[in-house]
C-alpha positions in Angstrom: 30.7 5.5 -36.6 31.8 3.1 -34.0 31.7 5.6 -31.4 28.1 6.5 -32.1 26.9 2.3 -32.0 28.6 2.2 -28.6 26.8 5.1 -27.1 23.8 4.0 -28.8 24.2 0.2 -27.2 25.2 1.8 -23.6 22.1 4.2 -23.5 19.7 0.7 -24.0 21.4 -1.1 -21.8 21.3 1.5 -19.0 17.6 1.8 -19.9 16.6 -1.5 -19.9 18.7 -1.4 -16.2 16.2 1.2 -14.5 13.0 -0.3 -15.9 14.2 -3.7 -14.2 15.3 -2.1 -11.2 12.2 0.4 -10.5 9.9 -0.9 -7.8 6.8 0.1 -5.9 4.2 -0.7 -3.7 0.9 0.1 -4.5 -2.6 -0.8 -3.2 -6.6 -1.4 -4.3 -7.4 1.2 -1.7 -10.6 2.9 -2.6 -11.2 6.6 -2.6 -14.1 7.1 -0.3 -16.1 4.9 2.3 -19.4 5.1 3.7 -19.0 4.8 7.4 -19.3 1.2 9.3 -18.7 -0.2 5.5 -15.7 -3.1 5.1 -12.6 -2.0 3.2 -10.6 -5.2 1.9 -6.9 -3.7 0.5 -4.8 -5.7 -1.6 -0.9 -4.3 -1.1 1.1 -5.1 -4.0 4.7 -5.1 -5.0 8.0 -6.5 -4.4 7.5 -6.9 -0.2 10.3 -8.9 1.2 9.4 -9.2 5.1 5.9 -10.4 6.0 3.8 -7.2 7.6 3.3 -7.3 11.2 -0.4 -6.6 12.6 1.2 -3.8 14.7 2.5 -1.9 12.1 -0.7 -1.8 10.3 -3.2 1.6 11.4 -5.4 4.2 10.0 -4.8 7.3 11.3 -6.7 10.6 11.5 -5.2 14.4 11.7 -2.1 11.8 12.6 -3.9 10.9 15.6 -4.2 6.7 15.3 -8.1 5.4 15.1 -9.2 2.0 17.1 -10.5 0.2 14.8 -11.3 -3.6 13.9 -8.4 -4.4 11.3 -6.4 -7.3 10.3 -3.2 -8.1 7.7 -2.9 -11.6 5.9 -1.3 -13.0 3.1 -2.6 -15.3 1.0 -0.5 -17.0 -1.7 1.9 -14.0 -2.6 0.2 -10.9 -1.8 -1.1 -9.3 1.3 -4.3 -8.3 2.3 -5.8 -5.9 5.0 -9.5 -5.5 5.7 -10.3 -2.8 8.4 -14.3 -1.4 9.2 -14.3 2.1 8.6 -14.5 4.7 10.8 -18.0 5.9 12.0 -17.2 9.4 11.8 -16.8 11.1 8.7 -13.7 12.6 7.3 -10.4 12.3 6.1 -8.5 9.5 6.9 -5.0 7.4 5.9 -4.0 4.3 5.9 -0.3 3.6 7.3 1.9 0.6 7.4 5.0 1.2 9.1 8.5 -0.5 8.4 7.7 -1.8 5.2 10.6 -4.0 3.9 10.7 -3.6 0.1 13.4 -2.7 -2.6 13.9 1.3 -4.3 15.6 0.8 -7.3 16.8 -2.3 -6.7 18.0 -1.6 -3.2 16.9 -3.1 -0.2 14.9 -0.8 2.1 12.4 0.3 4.9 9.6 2.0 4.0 6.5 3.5 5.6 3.5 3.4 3.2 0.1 5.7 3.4 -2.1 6.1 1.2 -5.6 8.6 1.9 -9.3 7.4 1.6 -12.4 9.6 3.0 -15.8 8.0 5.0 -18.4 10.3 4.1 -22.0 9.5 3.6 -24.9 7.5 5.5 -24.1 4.7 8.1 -24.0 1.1 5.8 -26.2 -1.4 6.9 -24.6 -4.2 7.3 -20.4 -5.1 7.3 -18.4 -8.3 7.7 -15.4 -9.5 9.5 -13.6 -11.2 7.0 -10.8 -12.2 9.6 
């Protein structure tokens, strides 16, 4: 009976051990995009280095685009607002040496996420910088 309570106690507590541990970044990146049209991101999750304007691009066929972008953080989270590219297509978003933790570990991570610009020129975009 013992036996069984202790095995029973050591299974929670290693449970309760990965849920803490488990992080991730994730991001309000939308979907699609009409071309020309603002994209504001919020990147969330446990980020331990601030994100340097050069590691942040959107690439196409892994070929980087020249775009108007920029990377702030206000308060605790971090924020980048880029125009979308004119052309339509596939695109990703990339952020390169990313300092966060993986299971509780510090690491370096590059993060990309997808998005497409499809659809008819907007009319009008801002530059929230």
């Amino acid at each position: 009976m013992k036996r069984g309570v202790y095995i029973l106690v050591l299974l929670i507590v290693v449970g309760l051990l990965l849920l803490v541990n488990v992080s991730a970044i994730t991001s309000t990146l939308g979907a699609s995009y009409r071309p020309g049209e603002t994209a504001v991101v919020e990147l969330s999750g446990n980020i331990l280095e601030p994100i340097a304007f050069e590691n942040v691009m959107i690439k196409r066929n892994n070929v980087q685009m020249a775009l108007d972008y920029d990377v702030k953080k206000l308060g605790e989270k971090y924020y980048i607002w880029f125009s979308s590219p004119r052309d339509e297509g596939n695109y990703t978003l990339w952020v390169k040496n990313l300092k966060t933790t993986i299971n509780g570990v510090p690491s370096v991570i590059d993060f990309s996420q997808n998005f497409t610009v499809s659809g008819s020129f907007i009319d009008y975009s801002v530059s929230p910088g």
